[in-house]
C-alpha positions as CSV (number, residue, x, y, z in Angstrom):
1,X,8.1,11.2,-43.5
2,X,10.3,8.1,-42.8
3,X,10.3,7.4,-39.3
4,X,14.0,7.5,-37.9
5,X,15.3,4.1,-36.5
6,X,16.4,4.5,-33.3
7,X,17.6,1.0,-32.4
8,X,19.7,1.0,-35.5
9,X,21.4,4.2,-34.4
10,X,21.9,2.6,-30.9
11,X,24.2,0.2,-32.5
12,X,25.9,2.5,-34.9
13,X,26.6,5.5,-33.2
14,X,26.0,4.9,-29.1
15,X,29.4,3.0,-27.5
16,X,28.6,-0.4,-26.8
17,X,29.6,-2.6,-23.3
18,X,27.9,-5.6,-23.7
19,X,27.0,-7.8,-27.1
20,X,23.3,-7.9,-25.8
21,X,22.4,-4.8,-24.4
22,X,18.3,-5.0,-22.9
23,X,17.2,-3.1,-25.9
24,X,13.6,-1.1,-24.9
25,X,13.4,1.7,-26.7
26,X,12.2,4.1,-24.1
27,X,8.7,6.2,-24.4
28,X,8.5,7.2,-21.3
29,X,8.6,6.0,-17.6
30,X,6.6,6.8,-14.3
31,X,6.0,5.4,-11.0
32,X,7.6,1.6,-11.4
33,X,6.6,1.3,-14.4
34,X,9.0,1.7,-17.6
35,X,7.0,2.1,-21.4
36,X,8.5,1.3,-24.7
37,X,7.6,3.2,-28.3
38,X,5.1,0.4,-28.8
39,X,2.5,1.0,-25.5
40,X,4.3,-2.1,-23.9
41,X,4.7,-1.5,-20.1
42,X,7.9,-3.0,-17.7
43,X,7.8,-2.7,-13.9
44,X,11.5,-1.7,-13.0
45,X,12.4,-4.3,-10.6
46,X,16.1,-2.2,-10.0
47,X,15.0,1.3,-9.7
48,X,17.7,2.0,-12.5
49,X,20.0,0.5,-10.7
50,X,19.0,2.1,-7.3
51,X,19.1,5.5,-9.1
52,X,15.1,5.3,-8.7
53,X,14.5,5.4,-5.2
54,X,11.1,7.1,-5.2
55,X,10.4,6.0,-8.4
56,X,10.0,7.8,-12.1
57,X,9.0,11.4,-12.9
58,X,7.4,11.7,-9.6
59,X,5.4,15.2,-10.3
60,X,7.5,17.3,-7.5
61,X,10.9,16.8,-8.7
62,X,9.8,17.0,-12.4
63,X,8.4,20.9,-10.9
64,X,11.8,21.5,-8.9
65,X,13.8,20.9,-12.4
66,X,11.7,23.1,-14.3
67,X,12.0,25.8,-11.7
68,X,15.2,25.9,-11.8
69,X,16.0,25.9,-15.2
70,X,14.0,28.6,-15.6
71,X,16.1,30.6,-13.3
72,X,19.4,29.4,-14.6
73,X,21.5,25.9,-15.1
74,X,25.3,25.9,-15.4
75,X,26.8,29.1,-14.4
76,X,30.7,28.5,-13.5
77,X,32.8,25.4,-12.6
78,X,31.7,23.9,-9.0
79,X,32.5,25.9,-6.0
80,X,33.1,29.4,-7.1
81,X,29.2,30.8,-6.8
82,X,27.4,31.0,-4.3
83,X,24.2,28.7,-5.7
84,X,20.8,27.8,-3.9
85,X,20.3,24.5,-4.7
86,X,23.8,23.3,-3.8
87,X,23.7,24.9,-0.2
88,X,20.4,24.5,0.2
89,X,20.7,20.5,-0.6
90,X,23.8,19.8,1.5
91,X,22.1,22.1,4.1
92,X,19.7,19.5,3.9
93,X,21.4,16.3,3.4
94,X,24.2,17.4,6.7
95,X,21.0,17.9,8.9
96,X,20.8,14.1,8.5
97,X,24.1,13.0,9.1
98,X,26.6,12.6,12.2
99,X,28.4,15.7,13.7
100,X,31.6,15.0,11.9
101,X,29.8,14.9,8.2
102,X,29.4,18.4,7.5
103,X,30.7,19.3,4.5
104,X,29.5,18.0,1.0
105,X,31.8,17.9,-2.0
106,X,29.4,17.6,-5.0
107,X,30.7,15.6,-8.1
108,X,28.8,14.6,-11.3
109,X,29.1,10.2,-10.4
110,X,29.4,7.7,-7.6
111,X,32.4,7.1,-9.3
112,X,34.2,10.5,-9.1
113,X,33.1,10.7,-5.6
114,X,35.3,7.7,-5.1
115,X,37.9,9.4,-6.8
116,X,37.6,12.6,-4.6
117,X,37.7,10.7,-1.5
118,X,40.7,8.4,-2.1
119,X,42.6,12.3,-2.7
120,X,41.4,13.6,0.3
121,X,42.4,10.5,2.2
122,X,45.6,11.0,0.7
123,X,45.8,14.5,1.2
124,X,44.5,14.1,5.4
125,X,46.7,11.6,6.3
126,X,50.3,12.2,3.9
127,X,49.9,8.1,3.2
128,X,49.3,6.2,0.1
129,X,48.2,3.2,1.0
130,X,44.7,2.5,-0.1
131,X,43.1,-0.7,2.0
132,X,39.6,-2.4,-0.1
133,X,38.2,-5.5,-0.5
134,X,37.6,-8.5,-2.2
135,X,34.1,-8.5,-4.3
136,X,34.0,-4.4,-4.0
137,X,33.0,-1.9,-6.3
138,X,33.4,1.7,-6.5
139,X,33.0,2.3,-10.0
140,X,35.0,2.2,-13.1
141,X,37.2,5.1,-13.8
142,X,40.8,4.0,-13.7
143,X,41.3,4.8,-9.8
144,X,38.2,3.7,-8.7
145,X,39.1,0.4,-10.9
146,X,41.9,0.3,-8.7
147,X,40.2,-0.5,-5.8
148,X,37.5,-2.6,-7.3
149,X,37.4,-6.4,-5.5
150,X,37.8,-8.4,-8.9
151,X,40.6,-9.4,-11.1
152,X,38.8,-10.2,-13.8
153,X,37.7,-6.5,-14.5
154,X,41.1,-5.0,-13.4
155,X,43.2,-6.8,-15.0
156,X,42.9,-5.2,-19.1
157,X,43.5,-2.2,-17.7
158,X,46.7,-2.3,-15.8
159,X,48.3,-0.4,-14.3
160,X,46.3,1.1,-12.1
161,X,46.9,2.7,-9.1
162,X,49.5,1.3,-6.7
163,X,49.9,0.9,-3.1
164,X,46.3,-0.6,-3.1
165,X,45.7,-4.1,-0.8
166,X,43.0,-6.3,-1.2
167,X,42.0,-8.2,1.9
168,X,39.2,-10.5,2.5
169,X,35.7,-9.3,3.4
170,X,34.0,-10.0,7.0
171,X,37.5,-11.9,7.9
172,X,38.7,-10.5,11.2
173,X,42.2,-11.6,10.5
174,X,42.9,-9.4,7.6
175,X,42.0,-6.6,9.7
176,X,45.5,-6.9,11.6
177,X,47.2,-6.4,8.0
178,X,45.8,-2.7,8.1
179,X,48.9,-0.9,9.4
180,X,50.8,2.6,10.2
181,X,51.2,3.3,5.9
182,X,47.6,2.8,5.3
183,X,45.6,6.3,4.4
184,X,42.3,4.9,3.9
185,X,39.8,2.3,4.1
186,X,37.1,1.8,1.4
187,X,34.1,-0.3,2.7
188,X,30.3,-1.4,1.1
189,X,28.2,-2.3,4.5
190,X,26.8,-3.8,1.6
191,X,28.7,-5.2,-0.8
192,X,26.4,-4.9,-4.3
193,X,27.9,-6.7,-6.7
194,X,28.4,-9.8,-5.2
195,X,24.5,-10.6,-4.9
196,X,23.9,-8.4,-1.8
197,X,26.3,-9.7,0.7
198,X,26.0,-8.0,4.2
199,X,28.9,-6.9,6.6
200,X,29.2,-8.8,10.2
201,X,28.5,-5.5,12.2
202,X,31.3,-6.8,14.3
203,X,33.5,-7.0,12.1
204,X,32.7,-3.2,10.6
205,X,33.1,-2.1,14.4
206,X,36.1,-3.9,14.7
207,X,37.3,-2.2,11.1
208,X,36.4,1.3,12.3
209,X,38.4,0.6,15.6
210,X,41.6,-0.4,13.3
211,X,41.4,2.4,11.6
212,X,40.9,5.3,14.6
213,X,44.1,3.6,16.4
214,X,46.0,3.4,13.0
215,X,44.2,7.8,12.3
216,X,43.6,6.0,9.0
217,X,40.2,7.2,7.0
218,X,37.6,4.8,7.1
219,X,35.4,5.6,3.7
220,X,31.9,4.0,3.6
221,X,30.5,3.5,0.0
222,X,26.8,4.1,0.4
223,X,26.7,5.1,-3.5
224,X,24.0,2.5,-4.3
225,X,22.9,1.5,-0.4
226,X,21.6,5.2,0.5
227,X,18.9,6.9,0.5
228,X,16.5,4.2,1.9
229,X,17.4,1.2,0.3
230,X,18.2,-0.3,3.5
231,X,15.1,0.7,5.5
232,X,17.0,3.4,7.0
233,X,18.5,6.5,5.6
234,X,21.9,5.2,5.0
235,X,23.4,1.8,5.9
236,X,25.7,2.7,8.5
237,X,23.1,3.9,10.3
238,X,22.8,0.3,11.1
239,X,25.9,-0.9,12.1
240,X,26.9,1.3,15.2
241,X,29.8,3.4,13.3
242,X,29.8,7.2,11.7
243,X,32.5,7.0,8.2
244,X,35.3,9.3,8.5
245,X,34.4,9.8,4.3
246,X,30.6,8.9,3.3
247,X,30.4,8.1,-0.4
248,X,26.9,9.2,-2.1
249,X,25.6,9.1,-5.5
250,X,22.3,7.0,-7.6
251,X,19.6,8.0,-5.8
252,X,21.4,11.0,-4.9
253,X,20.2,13.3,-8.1
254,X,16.3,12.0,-7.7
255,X,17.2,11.0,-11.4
256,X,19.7,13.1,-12.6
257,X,23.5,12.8,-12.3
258,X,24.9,13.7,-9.0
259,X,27.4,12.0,-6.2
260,X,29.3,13.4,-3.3
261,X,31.9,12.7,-0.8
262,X,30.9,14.0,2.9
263,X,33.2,14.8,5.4
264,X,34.3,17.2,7.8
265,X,34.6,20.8,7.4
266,X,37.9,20.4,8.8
267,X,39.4,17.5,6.5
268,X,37.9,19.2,3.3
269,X,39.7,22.0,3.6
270,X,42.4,20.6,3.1
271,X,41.6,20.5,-0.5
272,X,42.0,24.7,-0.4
273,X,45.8,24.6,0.2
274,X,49.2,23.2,-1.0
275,X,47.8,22.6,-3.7
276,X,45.0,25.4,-3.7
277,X,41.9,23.9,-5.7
278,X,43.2,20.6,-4.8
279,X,40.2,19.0,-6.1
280,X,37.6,20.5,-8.7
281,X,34.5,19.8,-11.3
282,X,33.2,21.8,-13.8
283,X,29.7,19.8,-13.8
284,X,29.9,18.4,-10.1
285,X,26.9,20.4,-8.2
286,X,25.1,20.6,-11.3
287,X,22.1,23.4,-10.0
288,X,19.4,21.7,-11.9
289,X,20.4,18.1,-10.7
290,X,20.9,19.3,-6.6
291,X,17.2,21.1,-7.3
292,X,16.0,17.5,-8.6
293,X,18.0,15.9,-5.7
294,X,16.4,18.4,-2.9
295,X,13.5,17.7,-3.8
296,X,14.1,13.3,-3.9
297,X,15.2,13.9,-0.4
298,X,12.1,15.8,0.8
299,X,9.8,13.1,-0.8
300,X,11.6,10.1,1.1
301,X,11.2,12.2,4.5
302,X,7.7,13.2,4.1
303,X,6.5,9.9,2.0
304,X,7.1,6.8,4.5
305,X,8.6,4.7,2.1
306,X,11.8,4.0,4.1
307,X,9.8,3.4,7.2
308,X,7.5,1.0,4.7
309,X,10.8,-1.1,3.9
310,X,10.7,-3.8,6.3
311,X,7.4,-5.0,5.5
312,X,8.0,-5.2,1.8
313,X,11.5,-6.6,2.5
314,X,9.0,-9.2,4.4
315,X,6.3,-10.0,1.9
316,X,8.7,-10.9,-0.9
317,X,10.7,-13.2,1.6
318,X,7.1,-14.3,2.2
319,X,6.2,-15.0,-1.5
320,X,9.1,-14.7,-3.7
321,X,9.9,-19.0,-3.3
322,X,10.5,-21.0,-5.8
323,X,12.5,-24.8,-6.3
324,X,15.0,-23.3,-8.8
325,X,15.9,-20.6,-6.6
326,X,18.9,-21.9,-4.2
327,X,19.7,-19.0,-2.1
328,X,18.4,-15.4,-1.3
329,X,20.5,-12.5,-0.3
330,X,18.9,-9.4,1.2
331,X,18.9,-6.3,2.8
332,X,15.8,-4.1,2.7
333,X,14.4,-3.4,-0.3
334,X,17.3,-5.1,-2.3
335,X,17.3,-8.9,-3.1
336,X,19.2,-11.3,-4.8
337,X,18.1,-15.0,-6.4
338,X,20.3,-17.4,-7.0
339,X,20.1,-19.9,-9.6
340,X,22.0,-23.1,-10.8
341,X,24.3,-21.1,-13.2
342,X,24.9,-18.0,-14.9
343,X,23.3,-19.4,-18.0
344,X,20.2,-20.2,-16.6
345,X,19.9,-16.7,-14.2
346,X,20.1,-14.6,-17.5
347,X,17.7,-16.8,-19.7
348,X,15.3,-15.8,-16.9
349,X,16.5,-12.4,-16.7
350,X,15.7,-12.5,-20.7
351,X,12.3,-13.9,-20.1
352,X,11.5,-11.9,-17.0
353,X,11.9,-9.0,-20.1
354,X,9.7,-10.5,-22.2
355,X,6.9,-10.7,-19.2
356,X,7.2,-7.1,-18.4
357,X,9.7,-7.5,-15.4
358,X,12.9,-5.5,-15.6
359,X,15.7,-7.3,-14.0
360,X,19.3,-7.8,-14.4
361,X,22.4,-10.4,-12.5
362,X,24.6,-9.3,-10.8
363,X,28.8,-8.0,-11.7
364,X,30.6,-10.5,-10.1
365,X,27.0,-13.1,-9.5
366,X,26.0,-13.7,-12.7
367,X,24.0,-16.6,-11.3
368,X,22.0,-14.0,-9.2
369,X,19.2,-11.8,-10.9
370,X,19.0,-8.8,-9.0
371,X,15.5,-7.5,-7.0
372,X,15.6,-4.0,-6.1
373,X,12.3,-2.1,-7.1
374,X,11.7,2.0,-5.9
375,X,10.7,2.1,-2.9
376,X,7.4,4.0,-3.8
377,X,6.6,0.0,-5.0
378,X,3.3,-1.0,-3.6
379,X,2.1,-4.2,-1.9
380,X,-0.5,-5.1,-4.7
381,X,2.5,-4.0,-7.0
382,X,4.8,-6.8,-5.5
383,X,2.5,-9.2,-5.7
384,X,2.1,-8.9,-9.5
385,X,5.9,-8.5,-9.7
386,X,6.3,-12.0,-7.9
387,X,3.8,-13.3,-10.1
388,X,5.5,-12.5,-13.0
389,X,9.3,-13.3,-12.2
390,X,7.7,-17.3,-11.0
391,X,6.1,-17.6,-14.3
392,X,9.7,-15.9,-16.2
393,X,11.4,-18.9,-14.1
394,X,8.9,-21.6,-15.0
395,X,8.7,-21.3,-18.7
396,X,12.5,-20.4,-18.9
397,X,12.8,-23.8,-17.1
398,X,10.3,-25.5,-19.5
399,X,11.9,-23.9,-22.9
């Protein structure tokens, strides 16, 4: 029997975004560790781009998803039923928020949960005005493009939404252009796709006090920060300010596709009248992906992990040196290299590939390769990782 050729199908049939996609042809993944269709093993240095959190087909949530699709899967569009796993999992994930984050709107992506909370922004206030910032992202769909800090990616699709200003990230003075007309704010407290660039918490104290004089929304995006990344829960957490919109997704679905935009009971019901069902999903709140999700969650609490972050944030400042590497950003468990120039950052990404290490730059830092393992990653773990990406940088620099 001939033996079907996946890889060729990839390229025939699967859309492509980039002329030199990563390529592994996938076996099977656990723990940090990735293997292809020919035994070969990759540790996944970015969790699936922070999707990972706790890891790959950790044995509990691989149980909570056969469970529940046992019992059933997709029933009727979001909202309408009364299902477990979606009560039970904002029961759970509203325990562990601020007073005024009660009330969980599940979607199927980060990116949609952008999309829902730019509406009910719009829908709280009666503005338009949408206020983000330079170097942001909040995903790709056409509104959340909209609000994405670079040109370059904006600009072949116009146009987008309007009413949307840009201002300049951590600078105080911008914050006086936020005015009366402005519905929303849409912050990162960590801003990923530059290379990991962290908010002054000043400055995010000073934004949230701009926006309660102005009662304009202030939305945090914690879609790839959350859920431990950080060394606490969430981000925010951090910074001495609750969001009046919290933005979830990644590591949200413990694998499988989930996001969600948390507010109050209060604003969200707004989305029930004039227009009712002001905002729906047919997939959002998938049972099978909130089971999978649930059961993430319970892992991080129980696990230590989070608590664990600090000193692995610590050992790869520590160890992860080397003369090519000109800066480091970081926050937690999430790192960024910098290297002499874009060129040179992915021939080592390329290498890094070739050594085992999965790794990838960065959207708008293409001169940064990104480090940002699960958090389940061990020390002895780290140190071969480290050994590994110095030996990627050498011979890349030798070659």
């Amino acid at each position: 029997m001939q033996r079907i050729n996946n890889r060729q199908l990839f390229f025939q049939h699967l859309a492509q975004t980039s002329d030199k996609p990563i390529g592994i042809e996938v076996a099977s993944a656990n723990g940090v560790y990735i293997h292809d269709i020919d035994g070969k093993s990759f540790m996944d240095m970015i969790a699936g781009f922070s999707v990972c959190n706790i890891g790959h087909s950790h044995p509990a949530v691989i149980k909570a998803i056969q469970e529940q699709v046992e019992k059933y899967m997709h029933v009727i569009v979001y909202g309408e039923f009364v299902q477990a796993p979606q009560v039970q999992y904002a029961n759970a994930i509203t325990q562990l928020l601020p007073e005024n984050l009660q009330s969980v709107y599940f979607t199927n992506s980060g990116a949609e949960a952008t999309e829902g909370a730019m509406k009910l922004a719009k829908r709280v206030t009666g503005r338009t005005k949408i206020v983000a910032f330079e170097g942001a992202y909040h995903g790709s769909t056409q509104g959340a493009l909209s609000v994405m800090g670079d040109e370059y990616f904006r600009n072949a699709f116009r146009p987008l939404l309007p009413d949307v200003l840009h201002l300049r990230y951590n600078n105080f003075e911008d914050i006086e252009l936020i005015d009366n007309t402005v519905a929303c704010v849409i912050v990162e407290l960590v801003q990923a796709e530059t290379g990991i660039t962290l908010a002054n918490k000043e400055w995010v104290i000073a934004l949230k006090k701009k926006c309660e004089s102005l009662c304009a929304l202030l939305i945090v995006d914690e879609i790839q920060s959350g859920f431990g990344r950080t060394g606490t829960l969430f981000a925010f957490e951090q910074f001495g300010i609750s969001p009046d919109i919290l933005l979830v997704g990644k590591a949200l679905g413990g694998g499988l596709p989930l996001g969600a935009f948390i507010s109050s009971t209060k604003m969200m019901g707004t989305l029930t009248e004039n227009p009712v069902l002001g905002h729906i999903t047919t997939f959002g709140g998938n049972p099978v992906a909130c089971a999978a999700g649930l059961a993430a969650l319970t892992i991080l609490q129980n696990s230590g992990w989070i608590e664990a972050v600090k000193e692995k944030e610590d050992y790869l400042l520590a160890h992860l040196h080397h003369p090519a590497i000109l800066h480091r950003n970081h926050f937690g468990l999430w790192m960024s290299l910098q290297f002499e120039s874009a060129a040179i950052t992915k021939k080592i990404a390329a290498v890094c590939v070739e050594n085992g290490i999965i790794t990838d730059w960065f959207l708008f830092a293409e001169d940064r390769i990104r480090i940002a393992p699960p958090l389940c990653i061990t020390i002895d773990e780290l140190i071969i990782a480290i050994e590994k990406i110095i030996k990627s940088i050498n011979q890349s620099l030798a070659s």
